[in-house]
ROKOL-871738 format. One record per residue: x, y, z of N, C-alpha, C in turn; residue in one letter. Coordinates in pm, whole numbers, padded with zeros to 5 digits, always signed. Example, Ala and Ser with C-alpha at 12.3 -4.5 7.8 and 13.67 -1.06 7.14 Angstrom:
# residues 2
+01319-00569+00780+01230-00450+00780+01320-00330+00780A;+01285-00225+00708+01367-00106+00714+01290+00003+00787S;
END
This chain:
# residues 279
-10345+03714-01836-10347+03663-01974-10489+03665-02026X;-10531+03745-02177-10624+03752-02189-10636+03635-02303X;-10786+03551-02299-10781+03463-02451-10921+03490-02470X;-10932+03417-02602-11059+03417-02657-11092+03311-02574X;-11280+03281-02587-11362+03160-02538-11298+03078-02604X;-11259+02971-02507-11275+02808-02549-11370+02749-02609X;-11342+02716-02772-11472+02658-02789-11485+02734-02899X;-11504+02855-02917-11557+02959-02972-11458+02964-03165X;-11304+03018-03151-11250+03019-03257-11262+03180-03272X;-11226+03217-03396-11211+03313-03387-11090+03403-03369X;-11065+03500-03267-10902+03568-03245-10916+03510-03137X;-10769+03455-03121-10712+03448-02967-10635+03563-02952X;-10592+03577-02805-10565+03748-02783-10478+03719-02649X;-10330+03745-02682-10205+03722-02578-10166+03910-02586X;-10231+03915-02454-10177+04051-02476-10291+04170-02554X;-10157+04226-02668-10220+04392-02740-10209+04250-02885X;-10165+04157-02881-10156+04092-03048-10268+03949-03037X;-10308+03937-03184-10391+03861-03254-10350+03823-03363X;-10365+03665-03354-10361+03587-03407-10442+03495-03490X;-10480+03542-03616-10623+03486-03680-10645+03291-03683X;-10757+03300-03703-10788+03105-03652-10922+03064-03742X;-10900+02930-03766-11089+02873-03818-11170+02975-03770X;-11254+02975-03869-11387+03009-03781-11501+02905-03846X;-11542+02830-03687-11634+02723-03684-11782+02835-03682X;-11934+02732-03680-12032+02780-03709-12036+02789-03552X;-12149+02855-03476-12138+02937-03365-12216+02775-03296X;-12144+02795-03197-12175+02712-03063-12331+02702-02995X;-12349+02640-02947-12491+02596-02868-12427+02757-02784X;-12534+02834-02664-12497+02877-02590-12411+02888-02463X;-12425+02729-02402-12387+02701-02298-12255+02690-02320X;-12199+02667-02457-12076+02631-02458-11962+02763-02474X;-12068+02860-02492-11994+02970-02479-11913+03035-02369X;-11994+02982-02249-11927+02982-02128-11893+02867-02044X;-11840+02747-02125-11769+02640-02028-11635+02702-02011X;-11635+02596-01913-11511+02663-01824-11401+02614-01879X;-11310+02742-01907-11170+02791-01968-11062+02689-01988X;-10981+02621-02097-10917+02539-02071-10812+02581-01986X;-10724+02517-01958-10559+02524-01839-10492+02657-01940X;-10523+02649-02071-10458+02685-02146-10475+02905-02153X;-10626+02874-02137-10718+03003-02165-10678+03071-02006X;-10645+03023-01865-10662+03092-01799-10549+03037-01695X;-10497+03101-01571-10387+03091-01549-10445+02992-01434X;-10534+02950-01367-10575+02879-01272-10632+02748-01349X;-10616+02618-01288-10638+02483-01359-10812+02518-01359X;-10878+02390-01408-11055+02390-01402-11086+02338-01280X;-11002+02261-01224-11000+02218-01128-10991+02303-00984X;-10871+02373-00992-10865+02468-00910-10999+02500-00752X;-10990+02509-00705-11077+02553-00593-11049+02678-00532X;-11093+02782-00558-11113+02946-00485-11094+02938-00340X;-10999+03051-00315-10970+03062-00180-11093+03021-00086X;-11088+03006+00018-11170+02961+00110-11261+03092+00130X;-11177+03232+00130-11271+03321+00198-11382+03363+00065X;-11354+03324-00047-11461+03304-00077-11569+03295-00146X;-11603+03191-00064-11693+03065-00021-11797+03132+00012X;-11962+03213-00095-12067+03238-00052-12138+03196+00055X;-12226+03218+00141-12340+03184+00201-12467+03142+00102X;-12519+03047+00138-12608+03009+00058-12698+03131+00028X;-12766+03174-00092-12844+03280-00149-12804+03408-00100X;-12693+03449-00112-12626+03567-00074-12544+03612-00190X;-12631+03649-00283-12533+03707-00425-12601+03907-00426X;-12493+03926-00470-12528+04083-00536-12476+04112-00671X;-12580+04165-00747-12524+04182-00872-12610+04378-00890X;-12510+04467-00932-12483+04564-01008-12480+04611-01155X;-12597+04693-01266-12586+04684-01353-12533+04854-01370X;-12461+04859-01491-12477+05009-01512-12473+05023-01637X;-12536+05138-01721-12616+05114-01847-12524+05230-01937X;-12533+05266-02064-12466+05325-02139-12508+05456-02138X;-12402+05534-02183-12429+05709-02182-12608+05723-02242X;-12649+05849-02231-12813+05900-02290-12901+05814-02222X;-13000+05857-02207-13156+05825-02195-13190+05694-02162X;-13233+05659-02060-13269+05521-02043-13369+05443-02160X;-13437+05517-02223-13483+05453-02336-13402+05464-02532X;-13296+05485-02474-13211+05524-02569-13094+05424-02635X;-13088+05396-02776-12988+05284-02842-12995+05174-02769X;-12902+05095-02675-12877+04981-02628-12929+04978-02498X;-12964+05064-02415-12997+05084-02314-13140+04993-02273X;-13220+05005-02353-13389+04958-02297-13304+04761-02276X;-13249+04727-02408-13213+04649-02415-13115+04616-02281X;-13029+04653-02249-12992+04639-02122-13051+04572-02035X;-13173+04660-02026-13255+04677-01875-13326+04530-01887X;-13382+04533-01989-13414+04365-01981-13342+04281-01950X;-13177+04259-02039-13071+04154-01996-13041+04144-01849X;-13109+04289-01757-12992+04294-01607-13110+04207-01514X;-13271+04271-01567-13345+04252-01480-13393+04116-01390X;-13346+03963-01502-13361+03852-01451-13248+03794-01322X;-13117+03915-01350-12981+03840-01305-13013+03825-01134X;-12938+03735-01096-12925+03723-00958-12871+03824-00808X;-12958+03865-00715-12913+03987-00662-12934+04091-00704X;-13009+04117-00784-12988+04278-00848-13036+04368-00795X;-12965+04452-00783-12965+04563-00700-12998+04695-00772X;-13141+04701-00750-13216+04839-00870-13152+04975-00821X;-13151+05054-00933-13141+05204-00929-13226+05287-00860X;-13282+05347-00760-13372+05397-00757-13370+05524-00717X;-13450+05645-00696-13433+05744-00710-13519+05788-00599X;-13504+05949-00558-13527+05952-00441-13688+05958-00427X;-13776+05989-00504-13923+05968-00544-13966+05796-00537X;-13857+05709-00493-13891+05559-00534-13914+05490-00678X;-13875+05581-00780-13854+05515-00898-13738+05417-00879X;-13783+05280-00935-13656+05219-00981-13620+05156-01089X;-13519+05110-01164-13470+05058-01257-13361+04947-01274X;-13380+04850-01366-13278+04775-01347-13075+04796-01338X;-13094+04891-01375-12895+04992-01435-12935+05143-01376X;-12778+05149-01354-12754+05274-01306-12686+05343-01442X;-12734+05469-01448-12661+05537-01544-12553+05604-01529X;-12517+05642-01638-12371+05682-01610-12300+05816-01519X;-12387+05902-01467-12386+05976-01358-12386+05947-01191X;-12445+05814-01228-12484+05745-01078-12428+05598-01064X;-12272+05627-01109-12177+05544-01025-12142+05521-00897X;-12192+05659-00787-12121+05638-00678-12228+05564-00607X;-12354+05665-00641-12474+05558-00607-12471+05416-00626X;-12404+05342-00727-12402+05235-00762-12313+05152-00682X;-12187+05214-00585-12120+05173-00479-12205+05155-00372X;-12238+05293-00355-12346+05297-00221-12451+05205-00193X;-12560+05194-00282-12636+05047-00334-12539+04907-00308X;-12451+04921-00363-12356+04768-00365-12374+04724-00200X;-12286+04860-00136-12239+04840-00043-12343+04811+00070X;-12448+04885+00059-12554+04884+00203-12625+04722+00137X;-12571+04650+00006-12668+04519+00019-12567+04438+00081X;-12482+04438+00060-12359+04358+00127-12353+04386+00253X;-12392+04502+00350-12382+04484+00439-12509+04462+00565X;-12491+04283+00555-12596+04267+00612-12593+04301+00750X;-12532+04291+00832-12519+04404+00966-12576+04502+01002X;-12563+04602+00913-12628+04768+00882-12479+04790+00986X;-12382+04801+00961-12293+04862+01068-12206+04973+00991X;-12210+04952+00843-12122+05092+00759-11998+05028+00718X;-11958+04864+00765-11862+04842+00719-11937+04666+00638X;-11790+04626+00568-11853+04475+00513-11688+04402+00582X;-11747+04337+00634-11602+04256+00696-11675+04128+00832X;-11612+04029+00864-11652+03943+00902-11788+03948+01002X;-11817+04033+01020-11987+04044+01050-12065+04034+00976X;-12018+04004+00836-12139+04010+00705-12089+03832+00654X;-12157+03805+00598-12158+03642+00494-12078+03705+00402X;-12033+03594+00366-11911+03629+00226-12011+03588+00100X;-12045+03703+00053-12161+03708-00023-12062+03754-00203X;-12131+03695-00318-12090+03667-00400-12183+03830-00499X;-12018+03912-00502-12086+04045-00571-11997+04053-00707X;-12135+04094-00810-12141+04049-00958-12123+04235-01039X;-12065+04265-01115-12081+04363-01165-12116+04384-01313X;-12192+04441-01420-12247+04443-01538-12249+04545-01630X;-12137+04575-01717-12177+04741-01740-12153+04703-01921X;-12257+04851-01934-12274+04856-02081-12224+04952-02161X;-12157+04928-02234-12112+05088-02305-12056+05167-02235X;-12038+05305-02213-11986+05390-02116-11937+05323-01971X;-12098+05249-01937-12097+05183-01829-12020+05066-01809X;-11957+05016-01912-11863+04883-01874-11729+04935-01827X;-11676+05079-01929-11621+05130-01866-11609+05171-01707X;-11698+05202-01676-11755+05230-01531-11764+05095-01427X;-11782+04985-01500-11780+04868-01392-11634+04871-01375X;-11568+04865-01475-11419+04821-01423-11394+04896-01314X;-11432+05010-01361-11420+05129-01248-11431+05138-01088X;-11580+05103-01075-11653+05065-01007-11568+04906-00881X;-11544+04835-00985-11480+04687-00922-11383+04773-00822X;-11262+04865-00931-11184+04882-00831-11160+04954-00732X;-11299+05110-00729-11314+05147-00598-11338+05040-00541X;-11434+04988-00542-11485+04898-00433-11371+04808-00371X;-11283+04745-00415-11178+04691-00411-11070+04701-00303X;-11079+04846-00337-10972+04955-00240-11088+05051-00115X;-11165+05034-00093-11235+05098+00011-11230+05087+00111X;-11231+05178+00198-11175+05127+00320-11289+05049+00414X;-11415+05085+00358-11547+05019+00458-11533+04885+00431X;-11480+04810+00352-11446+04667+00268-11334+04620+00389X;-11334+04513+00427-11239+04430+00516-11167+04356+00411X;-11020+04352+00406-10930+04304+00312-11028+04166+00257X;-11082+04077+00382-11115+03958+00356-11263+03917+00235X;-11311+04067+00256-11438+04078+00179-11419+04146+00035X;-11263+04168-00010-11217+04250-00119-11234+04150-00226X;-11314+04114-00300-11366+04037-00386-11435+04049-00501X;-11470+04046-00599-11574+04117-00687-11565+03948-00795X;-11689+03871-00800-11699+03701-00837-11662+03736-01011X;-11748+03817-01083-11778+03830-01195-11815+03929-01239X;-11693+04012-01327-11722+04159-01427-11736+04129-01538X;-11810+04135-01595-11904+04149-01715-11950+04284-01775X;-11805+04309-01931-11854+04434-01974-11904+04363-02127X;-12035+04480-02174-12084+04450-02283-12028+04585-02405X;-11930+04537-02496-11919+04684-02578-11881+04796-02510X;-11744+04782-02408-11726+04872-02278-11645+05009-02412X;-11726+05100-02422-11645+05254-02487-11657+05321-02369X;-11574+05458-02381-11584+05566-02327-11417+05658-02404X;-11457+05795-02446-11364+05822-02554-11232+05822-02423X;-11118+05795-02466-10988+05829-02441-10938+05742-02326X;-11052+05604-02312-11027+05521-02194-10974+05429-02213X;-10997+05310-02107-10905+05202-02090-10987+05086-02041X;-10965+04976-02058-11069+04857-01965-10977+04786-01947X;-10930+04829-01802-10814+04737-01698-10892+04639-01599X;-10861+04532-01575-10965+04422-01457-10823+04449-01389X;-10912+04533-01269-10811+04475-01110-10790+04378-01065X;-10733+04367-01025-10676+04232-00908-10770+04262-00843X;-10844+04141-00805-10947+04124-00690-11049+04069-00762X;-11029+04096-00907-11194+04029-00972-11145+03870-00996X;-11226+03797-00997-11198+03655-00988-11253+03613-01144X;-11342+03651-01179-11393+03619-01320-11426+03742-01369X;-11369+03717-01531-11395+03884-01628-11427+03760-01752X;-11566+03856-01789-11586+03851-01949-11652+03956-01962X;-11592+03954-02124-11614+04070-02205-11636+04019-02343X;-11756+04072-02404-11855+04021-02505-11894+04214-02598X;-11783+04206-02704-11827+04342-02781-11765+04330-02958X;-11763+04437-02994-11784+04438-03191-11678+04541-03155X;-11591+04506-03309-11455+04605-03318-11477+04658-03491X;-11609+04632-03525-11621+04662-03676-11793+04694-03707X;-11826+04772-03656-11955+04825-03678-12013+04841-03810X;-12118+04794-03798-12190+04764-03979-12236+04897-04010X;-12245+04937-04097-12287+05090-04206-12442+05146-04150X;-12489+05034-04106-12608+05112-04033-12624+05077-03861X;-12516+05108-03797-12500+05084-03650-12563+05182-03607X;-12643+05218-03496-12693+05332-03421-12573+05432-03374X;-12452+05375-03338-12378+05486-03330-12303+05551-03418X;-12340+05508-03594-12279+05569-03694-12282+05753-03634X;-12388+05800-03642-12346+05888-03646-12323+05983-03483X;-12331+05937-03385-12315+05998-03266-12222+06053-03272X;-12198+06117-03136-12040+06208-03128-11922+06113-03101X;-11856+06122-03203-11741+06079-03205-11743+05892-03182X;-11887+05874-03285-11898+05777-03332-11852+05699-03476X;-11845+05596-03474-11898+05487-03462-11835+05457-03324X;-11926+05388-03214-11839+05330-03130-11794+05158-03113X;-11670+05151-03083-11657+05017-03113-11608+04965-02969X;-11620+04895-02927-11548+04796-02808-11435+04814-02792X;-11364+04834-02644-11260+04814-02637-11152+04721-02594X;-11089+04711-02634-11002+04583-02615-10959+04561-02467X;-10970+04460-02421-10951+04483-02217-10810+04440-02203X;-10781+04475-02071-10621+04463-02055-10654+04366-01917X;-10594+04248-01903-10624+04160-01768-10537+04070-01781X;-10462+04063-01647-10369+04024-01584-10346+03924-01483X;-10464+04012-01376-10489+03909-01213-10603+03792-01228X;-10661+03868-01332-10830+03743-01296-10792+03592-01347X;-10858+03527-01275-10808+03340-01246-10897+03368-01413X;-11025+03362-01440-11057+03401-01592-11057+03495-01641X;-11052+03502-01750-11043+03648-01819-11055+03598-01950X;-11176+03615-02017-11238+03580-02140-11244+03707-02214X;-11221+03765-02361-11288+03835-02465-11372+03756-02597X;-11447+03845-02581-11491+03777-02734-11561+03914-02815X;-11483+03885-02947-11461+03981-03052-11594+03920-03184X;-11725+03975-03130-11786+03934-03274-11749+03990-03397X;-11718+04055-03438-11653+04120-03534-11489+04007-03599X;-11441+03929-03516-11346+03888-03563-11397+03739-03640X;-11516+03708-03616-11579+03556-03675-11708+03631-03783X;-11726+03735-03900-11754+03758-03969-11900+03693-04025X;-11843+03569-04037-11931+03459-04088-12026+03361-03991X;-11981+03395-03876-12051+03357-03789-12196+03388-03734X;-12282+03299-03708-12412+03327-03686-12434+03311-03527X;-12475+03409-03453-12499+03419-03306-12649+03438-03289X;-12687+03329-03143-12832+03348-03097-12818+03491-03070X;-12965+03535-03065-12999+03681-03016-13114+03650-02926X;-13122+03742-02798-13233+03674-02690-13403+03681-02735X;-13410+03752-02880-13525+03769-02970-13575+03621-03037X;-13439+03492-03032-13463+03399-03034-13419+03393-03208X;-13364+03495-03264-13317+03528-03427-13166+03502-03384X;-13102+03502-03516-12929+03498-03500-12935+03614-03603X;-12746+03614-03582-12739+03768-03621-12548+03737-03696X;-12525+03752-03799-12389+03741-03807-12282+03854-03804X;-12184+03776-03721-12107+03852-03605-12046+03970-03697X;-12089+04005-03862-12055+04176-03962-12165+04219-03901X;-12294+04187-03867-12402+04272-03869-12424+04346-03707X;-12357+04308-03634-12327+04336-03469-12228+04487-03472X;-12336+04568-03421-12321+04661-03379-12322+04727-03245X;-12305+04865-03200-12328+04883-03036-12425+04861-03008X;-12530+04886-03067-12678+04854-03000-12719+04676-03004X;-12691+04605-03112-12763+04527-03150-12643+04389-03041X;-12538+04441-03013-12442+04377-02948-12512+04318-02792X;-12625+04411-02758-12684+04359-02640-12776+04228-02630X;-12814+04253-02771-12914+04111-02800-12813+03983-02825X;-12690+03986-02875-12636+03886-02878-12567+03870-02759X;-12502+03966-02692-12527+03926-02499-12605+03858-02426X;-12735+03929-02433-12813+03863-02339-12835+03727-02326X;-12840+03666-02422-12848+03466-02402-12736+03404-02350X;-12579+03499-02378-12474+03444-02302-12467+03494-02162X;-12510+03622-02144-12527+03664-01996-12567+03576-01911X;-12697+03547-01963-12809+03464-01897-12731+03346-01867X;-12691+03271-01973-12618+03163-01950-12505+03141-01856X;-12458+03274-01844-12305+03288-01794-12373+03264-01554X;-12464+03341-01593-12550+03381-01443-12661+03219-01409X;-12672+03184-01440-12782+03016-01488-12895+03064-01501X;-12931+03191-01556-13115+03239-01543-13177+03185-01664X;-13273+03100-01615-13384+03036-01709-13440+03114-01797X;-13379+03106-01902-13425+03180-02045-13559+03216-02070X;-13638+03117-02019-13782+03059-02042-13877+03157-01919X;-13798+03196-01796-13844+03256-01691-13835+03382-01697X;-13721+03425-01816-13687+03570-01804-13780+03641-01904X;-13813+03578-02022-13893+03646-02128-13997+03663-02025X;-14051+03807-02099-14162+03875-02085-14300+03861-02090X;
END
């Protein structure tokens, strides 16, 4: 069952249908990600997560992967800042030792491979009760959110993965496009949000790309205990922080500019000190 944030207003979302609602003035941040009423998600607040799991203390991995073109390109630079504070992160790097905060959209498998050799603290080629039940985070932008979903559910189904370690804590797509696709959350992800624009303003960066404007796509989720969307585009009038420390109202949110009104809920969503992450 997919809903809008609690709290938030806006569209709620049962399913492929929407249902229009108030729209209140935009929330403090934190409240953007309290936790889901009974109503918003199929597990109580109360609820307690299977036993297996139950992290090891400071044992998180988190995965970013960044949008089609150029790492310094539209939403992308922006990205790299939002991924670089998160917890676990697991850089891109290349075989010269360049690294980066996101993997691009060619270097998905790499982005398994990376996942997998941090998770496996052993070094043995597999992740299964020789490793800590370590808490792995996934992040994708544009093309690339497409690609996390992706991503979740190889990993999901792999065979180096021990049923018990088949887990993925938190998928997080920002503005997930890719032409002729889909944004399905597997079974196995325990928390999904998704934060994108379904109405791009007249001067969006992807007005004119190929087979632009691009707009967000609507996610389809079923298994995850949460499963949050939020549609800036459906609260018009609404004014959202931007991590520039400006607000931005939710007509003027576009693909690119959609990352800046991410990043303060990201941050929030992960607990990274706002104050620690600026530059």
């Amino acid at each position: 069952m997919l809903r809008s944030w609690s709290g938030l207003g806006g569209v709620m979302l049962v399913a492929a249908c929407s249902q229009p609602m108030a729209t209140p003035p935009a929330p403090p941040v934190s409240r953007l990600f309290a936790a889901p009423s009974p109503a918003a998600s199929p597990v109580p607040d109360t609820a307690e997560p299977p036993a297996r799991r139950q992290p090891v203390a400071s044992c998180e991995v988190t995965v970013c992967l960044s949008g089609a073109g150029p790492k310094h390109v539209g939403g992308n630079p922006a990205f790299a800042r939002l991924c670089e504070p998160l917890p676990g992160l697991v850089p891109a790097c290349s075989a010269d030792g360049v690294c980066s905060p996101a993997f691009q959209i060619t270097e998905k498998k790499a982005a398994l491979t990376a996942a997998l050799e941090a998770l496996d603290h052993n070094d043995d080629g597999r992740i299964d009760d020789g490793d800590p039940q370590c808490v792995f985070n996934i992040v994708g932008y544009s093309w690339g959110g497409v690609n996390a979903t992706e991503l979740a559910k190889t990993f999901l189904h792999d065979e180096r993965v021990a049923s018990s370690h088949r887990a993925v804590d938190r998928l997080v797509v920002i503005d997930p496009y890719r032409p002729m696709a889909r944004v399905e959350v597997p079974q196995g992800v325990s928390r999904f949000h998704s934060i994108r624009q379904s109405d791009p303003p007249t001067n969006d960066c992807s007005r004119n790309s190929p087979l632009g404007p691009y707009r967000g796509l609507l996610p389809r989720c079923e298994a995850a205990e949460t499963c949050e969307d939020l549609d800036v585009s459906s609260t018009p009038d609404t004014r959202y922080p931007m991590s520039d420390r400006r607000t931005v109202e939710g007509r003027d949110v576009g693909h690119c500019r959609i990352v800046g009104v991410a990043t303060p809920m990201v941050w929030s969503l992960f607990g990274v000190d706002e104050r620690r992450a600026e530059p």
